[in-house]
C-alpha positions as CSV (number, residue, x, y, z in Angstrom):
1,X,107.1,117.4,90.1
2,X,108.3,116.2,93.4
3,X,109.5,118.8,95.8
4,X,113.4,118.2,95.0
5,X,112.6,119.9,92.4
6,X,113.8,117.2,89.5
7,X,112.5,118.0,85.8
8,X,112.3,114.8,83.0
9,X,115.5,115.7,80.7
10,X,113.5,116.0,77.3
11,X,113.3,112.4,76.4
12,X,111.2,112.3,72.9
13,X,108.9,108.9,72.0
14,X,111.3,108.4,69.1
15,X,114.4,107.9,71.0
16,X,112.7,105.4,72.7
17,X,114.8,101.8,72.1
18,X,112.8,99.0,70.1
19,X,111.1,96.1,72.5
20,X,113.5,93.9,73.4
21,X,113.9,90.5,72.1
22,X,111.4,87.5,73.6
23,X,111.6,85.8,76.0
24,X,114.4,82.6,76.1
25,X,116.4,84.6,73.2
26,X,120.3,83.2,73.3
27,X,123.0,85.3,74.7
28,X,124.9,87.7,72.3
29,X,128.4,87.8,73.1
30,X,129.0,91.5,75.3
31,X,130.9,95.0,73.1
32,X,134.1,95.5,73.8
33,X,135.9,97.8,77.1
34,X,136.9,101.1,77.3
35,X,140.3,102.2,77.8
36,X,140.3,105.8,78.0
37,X,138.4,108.8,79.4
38,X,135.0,109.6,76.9
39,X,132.2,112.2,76.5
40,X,129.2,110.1,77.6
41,X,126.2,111.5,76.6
42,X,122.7,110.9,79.4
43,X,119.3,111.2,78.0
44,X,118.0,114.4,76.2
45,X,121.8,114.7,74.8
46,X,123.6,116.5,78.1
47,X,127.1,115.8,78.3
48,X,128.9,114.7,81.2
49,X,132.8,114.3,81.8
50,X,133.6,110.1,82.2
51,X,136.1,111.1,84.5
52,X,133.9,110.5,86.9
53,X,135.2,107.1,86.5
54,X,138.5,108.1,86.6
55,X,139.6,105.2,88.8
56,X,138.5,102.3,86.9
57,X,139.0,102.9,83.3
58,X,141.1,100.3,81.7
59,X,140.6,97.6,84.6
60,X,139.1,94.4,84.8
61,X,137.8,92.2,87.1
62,X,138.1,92.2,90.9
63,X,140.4,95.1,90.3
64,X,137.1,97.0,88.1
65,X,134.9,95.9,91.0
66,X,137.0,97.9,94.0
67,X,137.4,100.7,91.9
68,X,133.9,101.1,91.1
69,X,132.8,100.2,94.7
70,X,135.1,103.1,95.5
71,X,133.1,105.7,93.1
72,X,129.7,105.4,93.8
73,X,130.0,105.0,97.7
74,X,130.4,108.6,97.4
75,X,126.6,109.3,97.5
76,X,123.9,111.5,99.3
77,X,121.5,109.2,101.3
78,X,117.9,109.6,101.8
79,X,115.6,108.4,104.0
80,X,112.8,105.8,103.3
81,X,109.9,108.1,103.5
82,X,112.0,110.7,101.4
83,X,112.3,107.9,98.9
84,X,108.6,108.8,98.4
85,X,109.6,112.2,96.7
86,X,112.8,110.6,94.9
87,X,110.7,107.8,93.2
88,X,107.7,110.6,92.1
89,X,110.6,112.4,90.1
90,X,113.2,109.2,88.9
91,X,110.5,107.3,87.5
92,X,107.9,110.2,85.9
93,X,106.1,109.1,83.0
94,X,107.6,111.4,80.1
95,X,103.9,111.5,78.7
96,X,102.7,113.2,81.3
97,X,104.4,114.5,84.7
98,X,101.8,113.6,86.9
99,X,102.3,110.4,87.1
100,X,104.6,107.3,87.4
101,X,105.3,104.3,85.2
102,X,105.5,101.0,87.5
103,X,108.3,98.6,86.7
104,X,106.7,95.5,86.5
105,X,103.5,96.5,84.7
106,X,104.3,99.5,83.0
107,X,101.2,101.1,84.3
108,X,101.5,104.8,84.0
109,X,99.2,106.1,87.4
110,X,98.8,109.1,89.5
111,X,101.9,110.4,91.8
112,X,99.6,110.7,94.8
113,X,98.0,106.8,94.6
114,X,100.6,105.9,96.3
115,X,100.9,103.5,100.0
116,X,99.7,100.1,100.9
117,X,96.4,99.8,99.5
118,X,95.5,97.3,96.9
119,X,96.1,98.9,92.9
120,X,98.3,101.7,94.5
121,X,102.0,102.1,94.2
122,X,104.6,101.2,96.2
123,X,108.5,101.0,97.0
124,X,109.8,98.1,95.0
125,X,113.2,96.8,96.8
126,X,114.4,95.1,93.2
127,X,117.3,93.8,95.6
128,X,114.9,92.0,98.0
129,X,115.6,93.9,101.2
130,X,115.7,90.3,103.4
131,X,118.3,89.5,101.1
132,X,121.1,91.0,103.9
133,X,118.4,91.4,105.8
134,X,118.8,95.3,105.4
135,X,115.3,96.4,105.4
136,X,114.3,100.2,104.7
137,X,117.6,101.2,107.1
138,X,119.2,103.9,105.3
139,X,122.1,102.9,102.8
140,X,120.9,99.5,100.9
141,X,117.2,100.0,102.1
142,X,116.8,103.3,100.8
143,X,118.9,103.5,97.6
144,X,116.6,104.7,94.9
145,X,119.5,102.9,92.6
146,X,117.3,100.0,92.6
147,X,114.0,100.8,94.4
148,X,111.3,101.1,92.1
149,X,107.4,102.2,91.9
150,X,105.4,98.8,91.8
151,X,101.5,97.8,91.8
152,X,101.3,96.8,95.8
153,X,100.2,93.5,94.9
154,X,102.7,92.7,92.1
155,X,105.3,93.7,94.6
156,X,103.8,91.5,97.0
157,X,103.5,88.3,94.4
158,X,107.6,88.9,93.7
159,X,108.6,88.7,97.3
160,X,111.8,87.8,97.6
161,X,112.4,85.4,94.9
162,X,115.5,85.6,93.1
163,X,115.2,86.5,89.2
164,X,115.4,83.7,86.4
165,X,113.1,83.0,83.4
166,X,110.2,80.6,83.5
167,X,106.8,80.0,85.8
168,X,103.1,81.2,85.6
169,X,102.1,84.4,83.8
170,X,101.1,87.0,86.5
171,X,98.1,88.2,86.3
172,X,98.1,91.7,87.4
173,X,101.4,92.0,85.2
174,X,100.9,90.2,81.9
175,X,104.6,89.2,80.9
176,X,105.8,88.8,84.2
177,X,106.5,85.2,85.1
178,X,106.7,83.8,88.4
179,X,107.5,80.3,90.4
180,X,108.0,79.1,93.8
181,X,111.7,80.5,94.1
182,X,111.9,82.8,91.2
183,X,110.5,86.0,89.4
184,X,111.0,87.0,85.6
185,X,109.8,90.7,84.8
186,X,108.3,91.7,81.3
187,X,111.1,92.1,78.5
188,X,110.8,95.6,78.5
189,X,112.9,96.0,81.8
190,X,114.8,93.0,82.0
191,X,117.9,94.8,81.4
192,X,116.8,97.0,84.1
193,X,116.6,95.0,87.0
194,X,119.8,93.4,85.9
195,X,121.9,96.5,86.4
196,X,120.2,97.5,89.4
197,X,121.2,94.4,90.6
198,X,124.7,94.7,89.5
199,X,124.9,98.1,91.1
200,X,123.9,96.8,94.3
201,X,126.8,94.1,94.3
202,X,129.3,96.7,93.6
203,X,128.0,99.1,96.0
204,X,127.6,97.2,99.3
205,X,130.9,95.0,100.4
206,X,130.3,94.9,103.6
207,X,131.3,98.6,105.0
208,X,128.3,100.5,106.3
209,X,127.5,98.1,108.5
210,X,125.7,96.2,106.3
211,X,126.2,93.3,104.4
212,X,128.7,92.0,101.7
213,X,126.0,92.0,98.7
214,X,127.3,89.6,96.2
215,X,126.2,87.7,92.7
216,X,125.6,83.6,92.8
217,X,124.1,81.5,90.0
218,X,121.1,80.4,91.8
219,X,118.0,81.1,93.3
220,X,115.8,80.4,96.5
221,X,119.2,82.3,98.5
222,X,116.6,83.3,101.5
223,X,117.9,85.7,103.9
224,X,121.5,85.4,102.3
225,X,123.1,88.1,101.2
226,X,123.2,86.7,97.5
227,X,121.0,87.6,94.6
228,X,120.8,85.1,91.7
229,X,120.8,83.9,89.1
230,X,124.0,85.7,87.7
231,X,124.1,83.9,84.1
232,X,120.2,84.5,83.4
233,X,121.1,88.3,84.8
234,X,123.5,88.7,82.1
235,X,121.9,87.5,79.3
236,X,118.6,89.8,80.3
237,X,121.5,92.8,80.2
238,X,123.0,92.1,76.8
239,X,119.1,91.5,75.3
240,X,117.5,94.5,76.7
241,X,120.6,97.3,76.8
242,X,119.7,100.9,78.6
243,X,117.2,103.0,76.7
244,X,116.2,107.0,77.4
245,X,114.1,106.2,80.2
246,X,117.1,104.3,82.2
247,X,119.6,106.4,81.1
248,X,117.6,109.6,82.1
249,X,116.2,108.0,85.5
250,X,120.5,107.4,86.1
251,X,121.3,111.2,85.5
252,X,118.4,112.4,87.4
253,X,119.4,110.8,90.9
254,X,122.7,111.7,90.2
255,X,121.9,115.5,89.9
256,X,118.9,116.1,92.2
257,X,119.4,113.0,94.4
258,X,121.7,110.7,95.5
259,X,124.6,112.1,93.3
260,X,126.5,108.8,92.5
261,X,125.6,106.9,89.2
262,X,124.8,103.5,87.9
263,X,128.4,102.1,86.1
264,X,126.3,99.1,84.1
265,X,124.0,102.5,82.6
266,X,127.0,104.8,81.3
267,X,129.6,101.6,80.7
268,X,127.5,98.2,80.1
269,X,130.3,96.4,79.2
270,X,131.8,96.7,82.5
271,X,129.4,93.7,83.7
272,X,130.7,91.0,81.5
273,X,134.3,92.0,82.7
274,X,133.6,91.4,86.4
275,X,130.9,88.7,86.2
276,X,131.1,87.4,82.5
């Protein structure tokens, strides 16, 4: 375990969700909102109080989007080598604590194989860090929300392109497509990088001195602080909904790290009322 001290919450292989759909699946229409205060329950069944969200159940839209932005700016930040530590204990292969699982391949390997050599691991910024052109300053360059343990050269083959489906298989990451301007991870976490995405918009308008993150429905935004594509982002979250890995990598930096959560985890209905 990493020094912080973080232990995996007793996720079993059977509550593990089913594959998700394959690729080019139609959009299912999205579950209805919540209303009132609920027990949520995280992975390995522990409770925690939704009034945490307090401030934004029961509204919609713009209105949803400030009050969320409002809840999880309350946060602990790290630093970018501390993210080393954070990412050893967020994304701990439940088969065996010694090592990680990497988003894009879902290659469980060794903790300590990780820096900048070719077949280790390293810090995946899932909202492309020239995208603001935040790089690894603390705040949006160091928020484990969406940075991720990749292969070095997967995460090098992504880049910066903006997510939508299509493109060459990549080879180091079979079901991983990839063009000139765009980048489709495996089915398995295309829900995933949705909500990380999502979280980021909410999180970053424009205090901090950083940029106003926002949602478009394209790609090849360059250095603009837009992520796309929005309607392809939304379909991946309604095909591939949070299973006990996500939900248990969400409660752990909330209690060892960062302490803020992931809305589009605990309430994924809450991105087809501000985007949908």
């Amino acid at each position: 375990m990493s020094p912080a001290g973080s232990s995996w919450r007793c996720w079993p292989a059977a509550s593990r969700s089913p594959s998700p759909p394959p690729r080019h699946r139609g959009r299912r229409p999205s579950g209805p909102g919540t209303g009132a205060a609920t027990a949520l329950t995280a992975a390995g069944g522990t409770a925690y109080d939704d009034s945490y969200y307090q401030d934004a159940l029961g509204r919609t839209g713009p209105a949803l989007k400030d009050a969320l932005h409002g809840i999880v700016s309350e946060q602990t930040k790290l630093s970018y080598s501390q993210v080393w530590a954070a990412l050893k204990a967020t994304d701990e292969d439940p088969a065996d604590p010694s090592r990680v699982v990497l988003l894009y391949s879902g290659r469980s390997q060794s903790k300590s194989e990780n820096g900048g050599a070719a077949d280790e691991w390293n810090r995946e910024h899932v909202w492309a860090k020239s995208h603001g052109d935040f790089g690894t300053a603390t705040g949006p360059g160091t928020d484990i929300h969406h940075l991720r343990p990749t292969d070095v050269t997967v995460n090098s083959a992504r880049g910066n392109k903006d997510f939508d489906e299509g493109g060459s298989e990549v080879g180091e990451a079979p079901g991983n497509y990839t063009d000139s301007d765009s980048w489709e991870p495996r089915d398995r976490v295309k829900g995933d990088v949705a909500r990380m995405i999502f979280y980021m918009a909410v999180r970053y308008e424009g205090g901090d001195g950083f940029a106003d993150l926002e949602l478009n429905d394209r790609v090849g935004n360059g250095s603009n602080p837009l992520m796309g594509r929005v309607s392809m982002l939304l379909e991946w979250h309604e095909q591939d909904p949070p299973d006990a890995f996500e939900k248990n990598r969400n409660e752990v930096i909330y209690a060892d790290f960062q302490h803020n959560r992931n809305p589009f985890i605990d309430h994924p209905e809450w991105a087809g009322e501000i985007w949908g």
